[in-house]
N, C-alpha and C positions, 0 to 999 in steps of 0.2 A: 549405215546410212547417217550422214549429216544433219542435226533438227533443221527446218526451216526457219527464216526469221522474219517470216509471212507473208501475205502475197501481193505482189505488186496490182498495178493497175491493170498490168496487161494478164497477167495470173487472175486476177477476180473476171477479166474476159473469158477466157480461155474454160474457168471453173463452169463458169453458167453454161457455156457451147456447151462442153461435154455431159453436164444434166439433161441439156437438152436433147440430143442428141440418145446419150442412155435412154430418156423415156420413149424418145420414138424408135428404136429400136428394141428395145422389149414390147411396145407398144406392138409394133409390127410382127413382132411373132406370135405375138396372143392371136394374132388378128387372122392370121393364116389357121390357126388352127379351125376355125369355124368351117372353114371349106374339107376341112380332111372331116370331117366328124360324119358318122353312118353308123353302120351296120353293127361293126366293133365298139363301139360306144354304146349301142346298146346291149347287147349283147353281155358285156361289165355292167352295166343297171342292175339285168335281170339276174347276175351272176351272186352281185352282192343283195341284191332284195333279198332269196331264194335262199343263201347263203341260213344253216344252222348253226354254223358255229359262231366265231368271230370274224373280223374284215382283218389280216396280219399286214399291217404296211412296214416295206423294208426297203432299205438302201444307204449307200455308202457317202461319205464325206459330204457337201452339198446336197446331195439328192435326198443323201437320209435326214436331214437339219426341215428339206420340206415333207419327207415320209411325216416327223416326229408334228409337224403342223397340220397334216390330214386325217393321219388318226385320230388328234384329239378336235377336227371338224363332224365326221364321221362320230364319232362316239358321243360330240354334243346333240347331233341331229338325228338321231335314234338309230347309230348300226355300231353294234357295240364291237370295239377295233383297239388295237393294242400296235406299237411299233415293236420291232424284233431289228436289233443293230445283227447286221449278216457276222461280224466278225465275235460276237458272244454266241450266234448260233451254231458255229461251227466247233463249240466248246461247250456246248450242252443246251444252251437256250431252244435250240430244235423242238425240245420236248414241251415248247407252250403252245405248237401248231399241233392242230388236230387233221382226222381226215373229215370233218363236220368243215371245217376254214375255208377261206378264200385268201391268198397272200396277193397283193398289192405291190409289186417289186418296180421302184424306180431308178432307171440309170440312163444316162446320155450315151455313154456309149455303148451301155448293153454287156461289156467283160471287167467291169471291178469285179476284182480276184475274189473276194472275201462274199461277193455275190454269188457268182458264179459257181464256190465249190459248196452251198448251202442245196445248190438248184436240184441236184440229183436227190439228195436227200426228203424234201420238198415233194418229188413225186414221186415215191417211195411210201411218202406218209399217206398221200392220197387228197392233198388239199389241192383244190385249182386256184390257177396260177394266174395273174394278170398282168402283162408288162408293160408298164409306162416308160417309153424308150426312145432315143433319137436316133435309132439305128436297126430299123428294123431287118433285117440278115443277121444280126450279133445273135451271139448266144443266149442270152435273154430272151432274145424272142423265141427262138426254136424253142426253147423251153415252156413257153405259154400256150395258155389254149386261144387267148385275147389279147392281142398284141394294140395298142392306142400309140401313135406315131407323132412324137412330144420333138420332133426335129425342128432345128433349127438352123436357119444360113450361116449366122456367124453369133457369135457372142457380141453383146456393147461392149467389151471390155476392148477399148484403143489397142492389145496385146491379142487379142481374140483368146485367151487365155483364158482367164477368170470367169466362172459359169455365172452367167448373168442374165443371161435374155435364156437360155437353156433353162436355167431353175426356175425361171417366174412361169416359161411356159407349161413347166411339169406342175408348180405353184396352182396356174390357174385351171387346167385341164381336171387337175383333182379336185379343186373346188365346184366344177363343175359338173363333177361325177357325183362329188357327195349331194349334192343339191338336187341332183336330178334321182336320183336314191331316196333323197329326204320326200320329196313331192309324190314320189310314187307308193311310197309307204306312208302315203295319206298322215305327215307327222304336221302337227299341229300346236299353236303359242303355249298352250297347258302342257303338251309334251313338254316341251323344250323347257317350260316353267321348273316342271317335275325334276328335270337335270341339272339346273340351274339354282338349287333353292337360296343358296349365296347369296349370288349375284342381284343388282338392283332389278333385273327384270323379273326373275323370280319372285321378288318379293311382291312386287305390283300383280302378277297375276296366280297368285297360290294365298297372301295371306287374303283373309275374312275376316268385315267387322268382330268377328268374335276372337278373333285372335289378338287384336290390337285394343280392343275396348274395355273401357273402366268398370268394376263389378264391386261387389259389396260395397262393407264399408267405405272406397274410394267413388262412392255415388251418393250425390246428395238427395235425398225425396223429402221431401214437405207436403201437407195437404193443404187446400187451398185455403181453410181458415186460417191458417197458421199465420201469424206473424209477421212479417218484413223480418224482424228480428229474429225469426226461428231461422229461417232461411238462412240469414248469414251466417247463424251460428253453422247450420248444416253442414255452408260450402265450407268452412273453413277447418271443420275435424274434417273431410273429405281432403282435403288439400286439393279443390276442384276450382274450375273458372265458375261453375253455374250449379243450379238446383233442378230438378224437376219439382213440376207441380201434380198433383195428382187430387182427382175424384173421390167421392168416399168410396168406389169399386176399386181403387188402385189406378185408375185407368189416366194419362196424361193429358190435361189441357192445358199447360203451359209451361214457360219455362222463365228462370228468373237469374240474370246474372251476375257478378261483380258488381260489371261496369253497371247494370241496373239500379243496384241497390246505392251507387256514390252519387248517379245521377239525380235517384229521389229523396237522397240528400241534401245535395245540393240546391232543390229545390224546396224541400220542406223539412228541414231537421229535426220537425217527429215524427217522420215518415217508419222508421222501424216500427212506430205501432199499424203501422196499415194492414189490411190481410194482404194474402198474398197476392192471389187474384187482382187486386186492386192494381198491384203493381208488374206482374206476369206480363209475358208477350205470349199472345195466346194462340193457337196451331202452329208452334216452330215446326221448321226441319228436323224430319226425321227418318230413321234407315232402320233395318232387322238384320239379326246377327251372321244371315246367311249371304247378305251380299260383299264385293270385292271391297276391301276397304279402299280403292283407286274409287269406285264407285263414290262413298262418304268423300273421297277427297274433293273428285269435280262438284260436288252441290257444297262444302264447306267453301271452297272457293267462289264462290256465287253466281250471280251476284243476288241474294248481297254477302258477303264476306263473314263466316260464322268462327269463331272457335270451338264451339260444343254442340254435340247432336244428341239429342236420345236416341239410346235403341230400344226397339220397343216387338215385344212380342205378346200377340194378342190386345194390343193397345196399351198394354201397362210395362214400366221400362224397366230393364233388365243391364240396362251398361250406361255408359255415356261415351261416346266417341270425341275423344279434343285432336285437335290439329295439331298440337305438341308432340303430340305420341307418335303421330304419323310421321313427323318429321324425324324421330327417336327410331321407329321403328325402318328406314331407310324410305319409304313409299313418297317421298317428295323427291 
């Protein structure tokens, strides 16, 4: 092939038609399949609920590229599911299906070779069979106990060639398998947290103030006769934005911060001899170590807009939560 030497005016037309054209054409096969959906849809629900072993999704060239995309749907959304390329299984991979399994076979036409000669073996082992197929009389389906009919009129591809509206329909039919799986196995955002501990979503809902928040030495406490000056010395071996203030019980009535102590400077440059109290903001915001640090974020966020929380267990404080950390810790 010749490179191009880019596309003319009438090429930048032509470009957009045929986007367009591609979406509404995938578009439209998605669309059909809503009217074929019954009996056999469910039936795969209850197969993979039910299912002890694993969910085994497999398939050849295109179809397997969206097998290897549903598996790892499926296995985010609590069914735990592995792909199997048919052409490693007919070379010993067979032996990661069980007769506990459920195999997931997707193909448009139903006879890739490298599918087809895994299938015998497959019932053999004793696992049930699911066939996501655009051809339902192929050998793929005789072979299933659950055949779902992923057919399509024609590909978007201008050649009708290129699996294109075929894959997105196999694409979406499995997303809607897994979904309707997920919903039924009552799986839930902590689930998903629990699989996810990575990712940003996980972190917002699995980490706990106790996880993210400041302890020991990195917490400043002062009593409330203390000094302005004690304070500051506090925050600053702390390497913290703020102080707590605390009762002679230990117990928190205030908090004193930085920007506090520049401000009453500012206004009275002997203010480091003042007690502390004097200069405190008295009942700040404050959290316990058992709640979602997402929780500490929306009340730091305000209004009015904090950097630092006490956390406080039994009234007397045991961490400090800063806004820096959450941002460190990925929860922003």
């Amino acid at each position: 092939m010749v490179p191009s030497t880019g596309l003319t005016e009438e090429d930048k037309i032509k470009a957009l038609e045929r986007a367009r054209e591609t979406l509404r054409r995938e578009a439209e096969g998605i669309l059909k399949l809503i009217d074929r959906l019954g009996e056999p849809f469910v039936q795969a629900v209850e197969m993979i609920l039910t299912c002890r072993g694993r969910l085994v999704v497999t398939g050849m060239g295109k179809s397997g590229a969206v097998g290897k995309k549903l598996a790892g749907t499926f296995s985010s959304t609590g069914t735990p599911s592995l792909f199997l390329h048919p052409a490693e299984g007919i070379h010993g991979d067979l032996g990661m299906v069980t007769g506990q399994d459920v195999v997931l076979a997707i193909s448009n036409s139903g006879e890739s070779e490298e599918l087809v000669k895994i299938l015998p073996a497959i019932a053999r082992i004793g696992a049930k069979l699911i066939a996501m197929v655009g051809r339902t009389k192929s050998t793929l389906a005789k072979y299933a106990e659950v055949v779902l009919d992923v057919s399509v009129d024609s590909e978007a591809c201008p050649l009708d060639l290129a699996p294109t509206t075929s894959t997105t329909a196999a694409l979406a039919l499995g997303d809607a398998l897994a979904l309707a799986v997920m919903e039924a196995r009552r799986f839930t955002k902590d689930d998903y947290a629990l699989l996810h501990p990575g990712g940003a979503l996980g972190r917002r809902l699995i980490l706990r103030v106790r996880d993210v928040m400041r302890t020991g030495d990195a917490v400043a406490i002062v009593g409330k006769e203390a000094l302005l000056r004690d304070a500051m010395f506090a925050i600053t071996r702390a390497g913290a934005g703020a102080a707590c203030i605390v009762d002679e019980d230990g117990k928190l009535v205030g908090i004193i911060t930085d920007g506090d102590i520049r401000r009453a400077l500012l206004a009275d440059e002997r203010a480091l001899q003042k007690k502390a109290w004097e200069v405190m903001t008295p009942n700040p915001h404050t959290i316990t170590p058992d709640r979602l640090a997402t929780e500490g974020l929306r009340e730091m966020q305000g209004p009015p807009k904090i950097g630092e929380m006490p956390v406080l267990v039994d009234g007397k404080p045991v961490g400090m939560l800063m806004l820096k950390d959450l941002v460190a810790a990925g929860i922003v």
